[in-house]
Residue, then its C-alpha position, 0 to 999 in steps of 0.5 A: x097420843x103422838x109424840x112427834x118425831x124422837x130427836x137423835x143425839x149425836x152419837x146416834x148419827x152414822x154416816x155411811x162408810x162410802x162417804x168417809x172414804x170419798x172424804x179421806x180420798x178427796x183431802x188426801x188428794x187435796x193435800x198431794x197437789x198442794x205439795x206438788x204444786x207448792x215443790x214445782x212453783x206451780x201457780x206462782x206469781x213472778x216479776x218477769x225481767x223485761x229489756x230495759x227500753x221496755x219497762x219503765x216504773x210508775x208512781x201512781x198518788x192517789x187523789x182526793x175524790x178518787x182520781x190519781x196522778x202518774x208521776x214518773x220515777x223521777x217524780x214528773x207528772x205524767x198524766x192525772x187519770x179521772x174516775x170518767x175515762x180512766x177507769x180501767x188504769x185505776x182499778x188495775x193499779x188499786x187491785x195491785x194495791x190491794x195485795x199490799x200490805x202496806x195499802x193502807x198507809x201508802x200514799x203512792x205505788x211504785x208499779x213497773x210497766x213492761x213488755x214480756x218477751x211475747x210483746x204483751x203489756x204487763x202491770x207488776x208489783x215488784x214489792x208482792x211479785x203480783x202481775x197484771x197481763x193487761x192484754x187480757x182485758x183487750x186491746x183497748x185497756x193494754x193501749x191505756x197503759x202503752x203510752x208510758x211505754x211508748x214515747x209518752x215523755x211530752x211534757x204533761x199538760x193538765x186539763 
């Protein structure tokens, strides 16, 4: 009568020697570009310093029902952004959020609007050194953001 098939303990599985060594070569490589990477900054996130006609800082005040109010360093609104057509600035703005600490006791976020040296649009989180180069997602969503930039001081006008 059979018995079925012996169960092993695991003491009695052995793993071929090849293995092993592809394993310590891959942590040992793993291990050397991290400590490369980490002494030559590279991957590292930094605010750029732009020329200051071309930042400006935002606050953003989350809403109830999801909307958002821009309001100006000087605490002037500047525009109420809906879940409808706003929703490209919105998320740019909660996925900085999001790097916070502090995001859940937050109830507004002081983000810097700028322009590299390049001419291209960023979003950046001073508080995390965090950007957004919004360029990346086309020139439809960097336009949202460049009308803070780009002589939107018009007195706001709610819908």
């Amino acid at each position: 009568m059979g018995h079925g098939p012996r169960q092993r303990s695991m003491s009695e599985i052995t793993v071929p020697r090849g293995v092993l060594i592809g394993a310590a070569i891959m942590i040992g490589f793993t291990m050397t570009a991290i400590t490369t990477a980490r002494h030559y900054d590279v991957g590292r996130l930094t605010v750029q310093t732009a020329t200051s006609q071309d930042r400006r800082t935002l606050i953003f005040k989350p809403l109830p029902g999801g909307e958002m109010m821009v309001l100006s360093d000087r605490r002037a609104p500047l525009a109420h952004l809906v879940i409808e057509g706003d929703t490209f600035m919105m998320t740019a703005v909660r996925a900085l959020a999001m790097q916070r600490d502090d995001r859940n006791e937050a109830t507004e976020f002081r983000l810097l609007l700028q322009r590299d040296g390049d001419g291209h649009l960023e979003l950046a989180d001073p508080a995390t050194g965090r950007t957004i180069k919004l360029e990346g997602f086309g020139q439809a969503s960097a336009s949202a953001f460049a009308r803070y930039l780009d002589g939107f001081d018009k007195q706001y006008a709610p819908n």
